[in-house]
C-alpha positions, 0 to 999 in steps of 0.5 A, spaced: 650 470 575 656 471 573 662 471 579 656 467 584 657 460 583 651 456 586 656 451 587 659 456 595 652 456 597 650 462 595 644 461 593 638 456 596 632 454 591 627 459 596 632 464 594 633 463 587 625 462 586 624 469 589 629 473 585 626 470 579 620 472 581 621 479 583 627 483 582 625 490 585 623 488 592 624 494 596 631 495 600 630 495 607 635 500 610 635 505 603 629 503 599 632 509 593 640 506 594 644 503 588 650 498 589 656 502 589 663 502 593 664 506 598 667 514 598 671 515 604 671 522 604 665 522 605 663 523 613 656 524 612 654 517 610 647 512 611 647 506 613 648 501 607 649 508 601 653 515 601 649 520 596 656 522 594 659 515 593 653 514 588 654 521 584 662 519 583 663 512 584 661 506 579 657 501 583 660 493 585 655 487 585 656 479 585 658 480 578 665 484 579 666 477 584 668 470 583 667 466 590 671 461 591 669 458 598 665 459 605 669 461 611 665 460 615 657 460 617 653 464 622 646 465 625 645 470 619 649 469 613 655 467 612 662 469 609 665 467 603 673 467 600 672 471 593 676 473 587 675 480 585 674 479 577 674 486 574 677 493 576 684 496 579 684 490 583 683 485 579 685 478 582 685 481 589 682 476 594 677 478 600 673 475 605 665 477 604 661 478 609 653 477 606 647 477 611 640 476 609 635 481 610 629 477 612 634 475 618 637 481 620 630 486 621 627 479 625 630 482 631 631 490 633 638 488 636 640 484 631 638 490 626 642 495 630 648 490 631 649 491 623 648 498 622 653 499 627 658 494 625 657 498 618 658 504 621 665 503 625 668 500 618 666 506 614 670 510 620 676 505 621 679 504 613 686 503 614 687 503 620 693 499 624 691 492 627 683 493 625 679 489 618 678 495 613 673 495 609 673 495 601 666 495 598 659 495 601 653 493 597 646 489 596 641 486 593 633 485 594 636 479 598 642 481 601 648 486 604 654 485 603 660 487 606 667 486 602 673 486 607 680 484 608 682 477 607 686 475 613 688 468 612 691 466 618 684 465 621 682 466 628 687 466 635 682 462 638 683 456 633 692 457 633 691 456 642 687 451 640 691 447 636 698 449 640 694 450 647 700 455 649 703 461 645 710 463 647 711 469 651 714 472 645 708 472 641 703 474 646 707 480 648 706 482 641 699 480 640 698 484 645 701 491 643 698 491 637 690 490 641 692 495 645 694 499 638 687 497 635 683 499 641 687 505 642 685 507 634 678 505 635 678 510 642 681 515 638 675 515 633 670 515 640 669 507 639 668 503 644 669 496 641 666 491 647 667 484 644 674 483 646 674 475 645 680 470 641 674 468 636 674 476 633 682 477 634 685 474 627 692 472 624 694 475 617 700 471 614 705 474 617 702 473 624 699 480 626 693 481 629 686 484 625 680 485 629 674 484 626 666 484 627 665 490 630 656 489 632 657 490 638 661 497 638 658 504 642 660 511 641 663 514 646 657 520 650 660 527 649 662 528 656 
């Protein structure tokens, strides 16, 4: 298991004995999808696999990765900083989104939350002031998200710390917000989940919005 360092957290000893024990388990959202990177081109995509990504595009697994160490942990998985260790983008860090099955189906909502926020990734790359979204890919397990590492972490932690920002930098947080959501609305997305925990600062202290579960589309009329 080269690239998936047991030493992060990856994997736990139920886990492990599992996968040795059977390594075709059905995947549970496409039970005929292959791990492959995702093709933006296509606009007609599934939940976790694009049938056009998989003709022309060479897939991407644990192996591809090393990680480095955990983000942060949730009630369904956790994220993970990772060093890409093979391709054009060799040595280039992400931010690794993994969620276990097993939890995820547990609950109808939580279920839809993921395929959402899948949805609205696949729809937003490279958009101004939002995560993009790299590659997506899963095991028996597992589905993974590789997304942009935004290293400065959330706003909720820099007021935090500080307790207030300036006048000065809340004018610009709040342009480039403006500027995400507008994007978004533009896509017909509805984000809903304004809160500082899912506002991110990269190193040169611009805004990324993340975590997109509880998005909806806007109706037609």
């Amino acid at each position: 298991r080269e690239g998936a360092s047991n030493e992060s957290g990856y994997f736990d000893e139920e886990e492990e004995e599992s996968l040795q024990q059977d390594d075709s388990i059905e995947i549970i959202f496409d039970k005929n999808a292959s791990n492959n990177n995702l093709d933006p081109k296509s606009k007609d995509c599934g939940l976790w696999q694009c049938q056009e990504s998989r003709k022309e595009h060479h897939g991407v697994n644990m192996k591809d990765f090393d990680l480095l160490k955990v983000l942060g942990t949730g009630a369904y998985g956790k994220v993970f900083l990772v060093r890409k260790i093979r391709g054009p983008d060799r040595g280039h860090l992400y931010a690794m989104k993994v969620l276990k099955k097993a939890n995820i189906v547990q609950k109808k909502k939580t279920t839809e939350h993921t395929r959402t926020e899948r949805q609205v990734l696949e729809t937003i790359r490279q958009a101004p002031f939002l995560v993009t979204m790299h590659y997506a890919f899963q095991t028996p397990a597992k589905l993974h998200l590789v997304l942009d590492y935004v290293s400065g972490g959330e706003l909720f932690t820099h007021l935090y710390q500080r307790e207030k920002f300036k006048e000065s930098e809340v004018r610009i947080y709040i342009a480039e917000i403006v500027l995400a959501l507008q994007h978004l609305h533009k896509n017909g997305i509805i984000y809903r989940d304004i809160k500082l925990e899912n506002i991110l600062l990269d190193g040169d202290g611009h805004i990324a919005l993340t975590d997109f579960g509880l998005s909806r589309e806007f109706l037609p009329h």
